[in-house]
C-alpha positions as CSV (number, residue, x, y, z in Angstrom):
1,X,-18.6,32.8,-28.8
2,X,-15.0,34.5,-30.2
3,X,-12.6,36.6,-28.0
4,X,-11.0,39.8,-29.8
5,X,-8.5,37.5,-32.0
6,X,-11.5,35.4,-33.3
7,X,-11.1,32.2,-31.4
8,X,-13.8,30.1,-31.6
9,X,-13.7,28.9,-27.7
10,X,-16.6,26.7,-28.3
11,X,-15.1,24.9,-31.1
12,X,-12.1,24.8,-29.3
13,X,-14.4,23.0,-26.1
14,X,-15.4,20.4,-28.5
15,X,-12.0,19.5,-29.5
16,X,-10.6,19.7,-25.9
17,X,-13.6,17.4,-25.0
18,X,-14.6,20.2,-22.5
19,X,-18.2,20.7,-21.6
20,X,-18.9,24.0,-20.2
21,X,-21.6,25.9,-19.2
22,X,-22.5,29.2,-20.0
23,X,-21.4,31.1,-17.1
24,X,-17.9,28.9,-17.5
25,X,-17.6,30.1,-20.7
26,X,-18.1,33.4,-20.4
27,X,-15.8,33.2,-17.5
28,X,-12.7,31.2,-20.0
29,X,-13.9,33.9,-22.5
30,X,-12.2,36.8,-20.2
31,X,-9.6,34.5,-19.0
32,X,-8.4,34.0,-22.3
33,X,-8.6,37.0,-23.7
34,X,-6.7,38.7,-20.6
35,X,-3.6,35.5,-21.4
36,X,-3.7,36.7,-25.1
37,X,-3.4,40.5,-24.3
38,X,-1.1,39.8,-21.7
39,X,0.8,37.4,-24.6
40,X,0.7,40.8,-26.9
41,X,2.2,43.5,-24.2
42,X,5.2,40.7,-24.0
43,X,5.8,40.2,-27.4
44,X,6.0,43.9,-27.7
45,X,8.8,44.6,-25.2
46,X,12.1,45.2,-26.8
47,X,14.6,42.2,-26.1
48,X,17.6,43.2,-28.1
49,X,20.7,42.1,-26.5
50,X,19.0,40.2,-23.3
51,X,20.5,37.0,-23.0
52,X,18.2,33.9,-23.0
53,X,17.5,32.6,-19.2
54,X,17.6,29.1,-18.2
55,X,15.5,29.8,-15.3
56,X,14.2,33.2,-13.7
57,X,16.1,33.0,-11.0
58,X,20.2,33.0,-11.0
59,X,20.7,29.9,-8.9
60,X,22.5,26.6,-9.9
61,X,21.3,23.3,-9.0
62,X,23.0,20.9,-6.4
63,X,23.5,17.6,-8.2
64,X,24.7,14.5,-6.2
65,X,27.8,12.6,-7.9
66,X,27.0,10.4,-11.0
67,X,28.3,7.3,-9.4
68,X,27.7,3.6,-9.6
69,X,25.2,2.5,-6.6
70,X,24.0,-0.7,-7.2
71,X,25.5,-3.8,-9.2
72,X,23.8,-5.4,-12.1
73,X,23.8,-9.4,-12.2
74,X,22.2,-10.2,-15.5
75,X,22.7,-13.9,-14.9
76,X,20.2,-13.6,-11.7
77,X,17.3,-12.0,-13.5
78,X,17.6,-14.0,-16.5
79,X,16.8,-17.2,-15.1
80,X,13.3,-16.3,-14.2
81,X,13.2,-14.9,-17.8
82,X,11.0,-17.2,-19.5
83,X,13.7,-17.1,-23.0
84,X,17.2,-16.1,-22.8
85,X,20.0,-16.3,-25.8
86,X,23.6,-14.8,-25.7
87,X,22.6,-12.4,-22.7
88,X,19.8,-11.2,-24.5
89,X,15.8,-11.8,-23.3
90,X,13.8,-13.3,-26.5
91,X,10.5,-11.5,-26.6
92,X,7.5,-13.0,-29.7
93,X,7.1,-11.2,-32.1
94,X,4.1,-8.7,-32.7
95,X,5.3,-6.9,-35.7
96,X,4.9,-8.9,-39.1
């Protein structure tokens, strides 16, 4: 089966590792098709001189303060580290 832009859906199935039925794949036949015409009335709209959107809707987003909440003591998790040199954990090697 093919939509209108020659998609081969069933190909598509295999690589997807999707196993649909017939009915299923009539019915993501039409769904796909309506996305790609839908795709095509978009990409026909004229967009000269709108400005790119970060988000739909004009609203900024609360952040809390970037501030230091919790103190790192790298001596106290290192010595349950089973090898430790200059600071630094020593991990084998698995690349040769």
């Amino acid at each position: 089966m093919s939509t209108n832009n020659d998609i081969d859906l069933v190909h598509l199935c295999r690589l997807a590792q999707l196993a649909l039925n017939e009915d299923e794949l009539h019915a993501a036949e039409a769904d796909l098709s309506r996305i790609i015409q839908m795709v095509s009335q978009m990409q026909a709209m004229d967009t000269e001189g709108v400005a790119p959107l970060a988000h739909p809707l004009e609203k900024t987003q609360r952040l809390r303060p970037d501030s230091v909440t919790e103190q790192v003591d790298r001596e106290q998790f290192q010595v349950i580290a089973p090898a430790t040199e200059d600071g630094l954990y020593l991990v084998p090697r698995v690349v040769e």
